[in-house]
C-alpha positions in Angstrom: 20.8 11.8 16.3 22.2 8.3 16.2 18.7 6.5 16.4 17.3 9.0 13.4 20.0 7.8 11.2 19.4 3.5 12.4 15.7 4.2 11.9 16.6 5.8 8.6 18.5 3.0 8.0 16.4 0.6 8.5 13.6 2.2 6.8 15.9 2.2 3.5 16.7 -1.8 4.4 13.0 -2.6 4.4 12.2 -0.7 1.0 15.5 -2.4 -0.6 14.0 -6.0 0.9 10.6 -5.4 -0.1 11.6 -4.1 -3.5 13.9 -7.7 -3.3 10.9 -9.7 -2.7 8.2 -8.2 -5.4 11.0 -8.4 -8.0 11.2 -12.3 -7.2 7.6 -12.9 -6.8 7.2 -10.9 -10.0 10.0 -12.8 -12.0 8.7 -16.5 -11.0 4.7 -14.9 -11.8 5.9 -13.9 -15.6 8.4 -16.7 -15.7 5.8 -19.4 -15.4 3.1 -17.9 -17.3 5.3 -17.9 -20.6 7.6 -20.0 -20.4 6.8 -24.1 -20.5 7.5 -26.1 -17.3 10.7 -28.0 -17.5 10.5 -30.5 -14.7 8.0 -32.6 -13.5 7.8 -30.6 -10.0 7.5 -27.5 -11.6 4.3 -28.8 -13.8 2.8 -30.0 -10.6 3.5 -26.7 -8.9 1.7 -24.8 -12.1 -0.6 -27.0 -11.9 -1.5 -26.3 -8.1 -2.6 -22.9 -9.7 -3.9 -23.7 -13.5 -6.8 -20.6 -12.0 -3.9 -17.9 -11.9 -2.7 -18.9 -15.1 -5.5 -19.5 -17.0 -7.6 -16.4 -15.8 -5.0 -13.8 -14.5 -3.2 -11.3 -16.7 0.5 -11.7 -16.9 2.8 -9.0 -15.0 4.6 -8.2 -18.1 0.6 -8.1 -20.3 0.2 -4.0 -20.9 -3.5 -2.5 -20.1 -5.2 -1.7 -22.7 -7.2 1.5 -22.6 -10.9 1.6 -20.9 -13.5 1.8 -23.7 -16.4 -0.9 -23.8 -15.1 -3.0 -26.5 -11.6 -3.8 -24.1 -13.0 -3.3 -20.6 -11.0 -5.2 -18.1 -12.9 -6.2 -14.2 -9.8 -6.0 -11.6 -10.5 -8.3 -8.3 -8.8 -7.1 -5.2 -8.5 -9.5 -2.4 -10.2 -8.0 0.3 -8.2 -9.0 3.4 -10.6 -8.1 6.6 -8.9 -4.9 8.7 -6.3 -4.4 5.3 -7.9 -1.1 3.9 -10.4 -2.7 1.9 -12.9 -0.3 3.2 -10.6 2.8 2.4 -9.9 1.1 -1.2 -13.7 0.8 -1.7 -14.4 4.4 -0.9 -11.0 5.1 -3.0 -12.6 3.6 -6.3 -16.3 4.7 -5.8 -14.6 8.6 -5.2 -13.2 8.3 -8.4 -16.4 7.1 -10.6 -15.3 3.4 -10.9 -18.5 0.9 -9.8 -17.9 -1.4 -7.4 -19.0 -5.1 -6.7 -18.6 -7.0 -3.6 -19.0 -10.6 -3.6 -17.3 -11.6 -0.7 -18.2 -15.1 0.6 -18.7 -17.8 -1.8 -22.7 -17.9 -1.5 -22.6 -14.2 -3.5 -19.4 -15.3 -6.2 -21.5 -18.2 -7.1 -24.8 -15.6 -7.3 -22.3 -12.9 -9.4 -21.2 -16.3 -11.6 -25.0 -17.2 -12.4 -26.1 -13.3 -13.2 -22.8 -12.7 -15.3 -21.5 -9.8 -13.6 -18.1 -9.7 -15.3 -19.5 -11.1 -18.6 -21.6 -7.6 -18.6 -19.2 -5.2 -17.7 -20.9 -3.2 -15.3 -18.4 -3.6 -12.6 -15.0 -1.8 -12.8 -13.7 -3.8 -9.4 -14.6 -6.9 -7.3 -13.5 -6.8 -3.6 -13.2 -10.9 -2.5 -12.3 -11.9 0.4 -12.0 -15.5 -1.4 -9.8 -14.9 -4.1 -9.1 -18.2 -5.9 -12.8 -18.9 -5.6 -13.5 -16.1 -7.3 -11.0 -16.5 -10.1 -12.1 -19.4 -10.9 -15.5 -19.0 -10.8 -15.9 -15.4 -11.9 -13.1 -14.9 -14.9 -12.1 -17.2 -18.1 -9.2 -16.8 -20.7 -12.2 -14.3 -22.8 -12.3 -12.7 -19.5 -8.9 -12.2 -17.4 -8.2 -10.1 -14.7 -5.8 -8.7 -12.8 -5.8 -9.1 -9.1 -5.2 -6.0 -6.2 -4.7 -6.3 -2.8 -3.6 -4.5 0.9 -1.5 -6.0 2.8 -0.6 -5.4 6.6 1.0 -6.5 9.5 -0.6 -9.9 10.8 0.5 -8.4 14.3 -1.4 -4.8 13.9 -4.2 -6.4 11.7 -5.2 -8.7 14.7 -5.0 -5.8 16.9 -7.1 -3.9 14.9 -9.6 -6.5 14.8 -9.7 -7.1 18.6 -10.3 -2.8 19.0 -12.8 -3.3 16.0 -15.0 -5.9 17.3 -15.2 -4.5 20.6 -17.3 -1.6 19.5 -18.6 -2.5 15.9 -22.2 -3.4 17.5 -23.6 -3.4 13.5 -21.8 -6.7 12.5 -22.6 -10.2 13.4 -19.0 -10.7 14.4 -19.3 -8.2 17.2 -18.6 -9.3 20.8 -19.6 -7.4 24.1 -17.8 -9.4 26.0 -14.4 -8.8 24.9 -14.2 -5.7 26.4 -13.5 -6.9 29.6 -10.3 -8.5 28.1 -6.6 -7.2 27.4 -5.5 -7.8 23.7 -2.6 -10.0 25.6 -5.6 -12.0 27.1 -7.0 -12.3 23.7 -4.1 -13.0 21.6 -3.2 -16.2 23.9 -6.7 -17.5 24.5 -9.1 -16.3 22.8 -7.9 -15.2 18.9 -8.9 -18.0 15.9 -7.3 -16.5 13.5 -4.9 -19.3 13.4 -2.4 -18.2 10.2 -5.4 -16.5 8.4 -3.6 -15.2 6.1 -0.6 -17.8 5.1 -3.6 -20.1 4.6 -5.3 -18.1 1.9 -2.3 -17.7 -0.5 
């Protein structure tokens, strides 16, 4: 009984700090894009992200309905072993079409054809996505910008199991099989801050 109600309790203390944290990253994220800098180290830091302000729709900017003349092409950050698969399958099971420009070679390519430009795309999975903001929207064409996050911990864990037995990617390798994930984590993993070094 007592560890139902600490789990319960700390399930509630997560959701309260979460809920915390997106109000905060939500407040600065509206804050900045309408409101003028004040200080020279605030300009700098907007400056550090003129894409996000320039091509990314305010939190506090309403949707406007999907008809042809209004259509809006949402990017979601595509974080490898995140649910960006699931999210895909998600979106295409309820009608929306789906672009994947991962890697900067096909962003550039999407850029050069106009895919947002021409509005056949409802979403854009990118695994680079300040690349692709920059590259791929402008102040006639804003976004808004999805993503799945996960545990670094059980998203490297995942990719260890993953790569073991996906023989259809490049990435695969044989010969970690032979390998504990402890093994791996301390020797082999190059993941080195993935994550904190894409945001």
């Amino acid at each position: 009984m007592a560890n139902s109600i600490w789990s319960k309790s700390k399930a509630v203390a997560a959701i309260v700090i979460g809920a915390c944290v997106i109000n905060n990253i939500a407040s600065f994220l509206s804050s900045t894009v309408e409101r003028q800098p004040t200080t020279d180290s605030l300009r700098r830091q907007l400056a550090m992200y003129e894409w996000a302000r320039l091509n990314i729709h305010p939190l506090t900017f309403v949707p406007r309905p999907s008809n042809t003349a209004s259509k809006q092409t949402v990017l979601f950050w595509h974080i490898p072993k995140s649910g960006g698969s699931t999210t895909k399958a998600y979106y295409r099971c309820m009608g929306k079409t789906v672009g994947v420009v991962s890697q900067p070679d096909s962003i550039l390519r999407a850029k050069e054809k106009g895919l947002v430009e021409s509005g056949k795309v409802d979403i854009i999975f990118a695994s680079f996505p300040e690349y692709a903001i920059e590259q791929l929207f402008d102040f006639s064409h804003k976004t808004r910008v999805l993503a799945m996050f996960r545990h670094p911990v059980d998203r490297l864990v995942s990719k260890f199991y993953y790569l073991q037995m996906a023989t259809w990617k490049k990435t695969y390798k044989e010969e970690w099989r032979d390998i504990s994930v402890l093994e791996w984590a301390q020797y082999i993993n190059g993941d080195n801050n993935h994550m904190v070094k894409k945001l």
